[in-house]
C-alpha positions as CSV (number, residue, x, y, z in Angstrom):
1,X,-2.2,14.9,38.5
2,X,1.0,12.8,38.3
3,X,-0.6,9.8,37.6
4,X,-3.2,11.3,34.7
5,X,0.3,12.1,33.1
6,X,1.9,8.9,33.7
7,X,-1.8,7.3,32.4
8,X,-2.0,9.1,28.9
9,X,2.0,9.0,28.4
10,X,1.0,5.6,28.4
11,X,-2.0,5.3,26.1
12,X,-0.6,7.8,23.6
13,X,2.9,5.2,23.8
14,X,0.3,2.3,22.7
15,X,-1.7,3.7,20.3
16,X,1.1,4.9,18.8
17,X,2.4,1.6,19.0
18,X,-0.1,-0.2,17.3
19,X,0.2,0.3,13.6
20,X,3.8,-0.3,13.6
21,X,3.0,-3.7,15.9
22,X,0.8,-4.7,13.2
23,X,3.0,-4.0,10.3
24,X,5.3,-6.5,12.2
25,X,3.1,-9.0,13.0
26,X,2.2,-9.6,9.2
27,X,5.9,-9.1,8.1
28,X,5.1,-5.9,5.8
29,X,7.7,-3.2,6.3
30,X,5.9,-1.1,3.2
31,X,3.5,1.7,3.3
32,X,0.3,0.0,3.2
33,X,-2.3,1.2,0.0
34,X,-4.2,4.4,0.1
35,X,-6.6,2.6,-2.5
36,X,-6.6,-1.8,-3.3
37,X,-10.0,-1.8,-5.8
38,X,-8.6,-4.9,-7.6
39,X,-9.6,-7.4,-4.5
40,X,-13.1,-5.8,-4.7
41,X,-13.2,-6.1,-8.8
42,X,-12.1,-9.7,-8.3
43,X,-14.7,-10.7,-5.2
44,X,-17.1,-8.5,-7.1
45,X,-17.2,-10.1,-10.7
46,X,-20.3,-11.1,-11.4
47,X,-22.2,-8.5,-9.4
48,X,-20.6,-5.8,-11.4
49,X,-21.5,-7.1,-14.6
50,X,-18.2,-7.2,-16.9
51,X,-18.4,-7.0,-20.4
52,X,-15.7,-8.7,-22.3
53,X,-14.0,-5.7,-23.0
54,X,-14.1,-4.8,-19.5
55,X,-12.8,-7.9,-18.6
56,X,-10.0,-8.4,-21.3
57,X,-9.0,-4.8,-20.3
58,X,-8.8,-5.6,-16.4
59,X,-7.1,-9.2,-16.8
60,X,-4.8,-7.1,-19.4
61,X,-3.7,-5.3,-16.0
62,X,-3.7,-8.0,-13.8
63,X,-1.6,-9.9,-15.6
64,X,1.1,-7.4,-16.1
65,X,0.8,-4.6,-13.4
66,X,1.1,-6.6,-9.9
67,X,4.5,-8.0,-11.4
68,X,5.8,-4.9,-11.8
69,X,4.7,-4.0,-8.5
70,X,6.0,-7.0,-6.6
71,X,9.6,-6.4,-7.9
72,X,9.4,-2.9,-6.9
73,X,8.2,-3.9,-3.3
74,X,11.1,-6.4,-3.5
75,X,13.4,-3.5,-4.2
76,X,12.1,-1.6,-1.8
77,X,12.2,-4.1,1.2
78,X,16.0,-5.0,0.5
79,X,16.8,-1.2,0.7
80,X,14.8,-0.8,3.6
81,X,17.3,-4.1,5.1
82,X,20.2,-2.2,3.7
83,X,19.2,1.2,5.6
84,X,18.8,-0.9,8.9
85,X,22.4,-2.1,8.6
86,X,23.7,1.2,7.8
87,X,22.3,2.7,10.8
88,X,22.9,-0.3,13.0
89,X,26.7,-0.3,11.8
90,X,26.6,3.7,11.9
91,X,27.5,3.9,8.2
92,X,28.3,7.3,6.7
93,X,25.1,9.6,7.0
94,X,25.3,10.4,3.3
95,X,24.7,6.7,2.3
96,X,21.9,6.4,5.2
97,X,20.3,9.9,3.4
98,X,20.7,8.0,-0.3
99,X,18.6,4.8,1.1
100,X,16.3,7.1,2.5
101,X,15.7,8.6,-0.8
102,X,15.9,5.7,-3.0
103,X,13.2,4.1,-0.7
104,X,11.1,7.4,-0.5
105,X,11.3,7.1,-4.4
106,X,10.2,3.7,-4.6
107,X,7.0,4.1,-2.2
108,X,6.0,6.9,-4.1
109,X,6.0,4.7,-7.7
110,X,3.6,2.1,-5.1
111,X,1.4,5.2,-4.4
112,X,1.4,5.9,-7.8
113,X,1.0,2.8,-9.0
114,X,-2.2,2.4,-7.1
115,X,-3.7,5.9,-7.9
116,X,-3.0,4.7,-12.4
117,X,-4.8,1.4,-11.4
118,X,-8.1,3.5,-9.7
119,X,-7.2,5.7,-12.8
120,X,-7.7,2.2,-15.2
121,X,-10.8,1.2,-13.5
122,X,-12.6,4.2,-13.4
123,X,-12.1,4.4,-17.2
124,X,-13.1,0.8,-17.8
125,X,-15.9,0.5,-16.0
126,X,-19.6,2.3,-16.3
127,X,-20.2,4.6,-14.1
128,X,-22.3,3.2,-12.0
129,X,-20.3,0.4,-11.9
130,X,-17.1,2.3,-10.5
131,X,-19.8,3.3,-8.0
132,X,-20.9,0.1,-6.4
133,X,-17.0,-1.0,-6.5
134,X,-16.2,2.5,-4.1
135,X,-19.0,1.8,-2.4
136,X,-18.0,-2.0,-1.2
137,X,-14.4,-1.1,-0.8
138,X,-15.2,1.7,1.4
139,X,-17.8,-0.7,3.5
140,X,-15.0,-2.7,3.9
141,X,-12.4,-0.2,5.5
């Protein structure tokens, strides 16, 4: 009975372990994305069938929204290297709790951010269209 405990102590520590191993091994410290359709719109582009309004609309976005989003990812990883040193250094508690909410703040613009952009496509696109996009991005996950 001992050693069934000692056994799944130990495979509950590694599964545990894994998705914050990964987030290390490809240097990401953020949240990853509930939703990433514009990989799929871009691999998908002829398949789906743009029309140039469709297009213009979605390379409208592209060329504005990730931008925005990069520098708020930026933001967010320097804070999130600030909050290490604070606890490291064992800064105050209430400018630990601040970082905290500043970068609690900023991954919930990211989340947001993503949601407006399925928001965007689902508006651009046909129907049917939106479907097949869902449809490959889910096969994918």
């Amino acid at each position: 009975m001992k050693n069934f405990r000692l056994m799944s102590a130990a495979v509950l520590s590694l599964a545990l372990a894994l998705p914050v191993a990964s987030q290390a091994a490809d240097g990401r410290e953020l949240s990853a994305p509930i939703v990433e359709l514009m990989p799929h719109v871009k691999k998908m582009g002829a398949e789906l069938k743009l029309n140039a309004e469709q297009q213009a609309k979605i390379d409208a976005w592209r060329a504005e929204t990730p931008i925005k989003r990069k520098a708020i990812e930026d933001e967010t990883l320097n804070m999130r290297k600030q909050l290490r040193e604070a606890i490291l250094s064992g800064a105050d508690q209430a400018v630990r709790d601040d970082l905290i909410k500043q970068i609690a703040a900023n991954e919930a613009t990211l989340l947001g951010m993503r949601s407006k952009c399925t928001d965007m496509l689902r508006a651009t696109l046909s129907a049917e269209q939106f479907t097949k996009l869902v449809e490959s991005y889910k096969a994918s996950h």
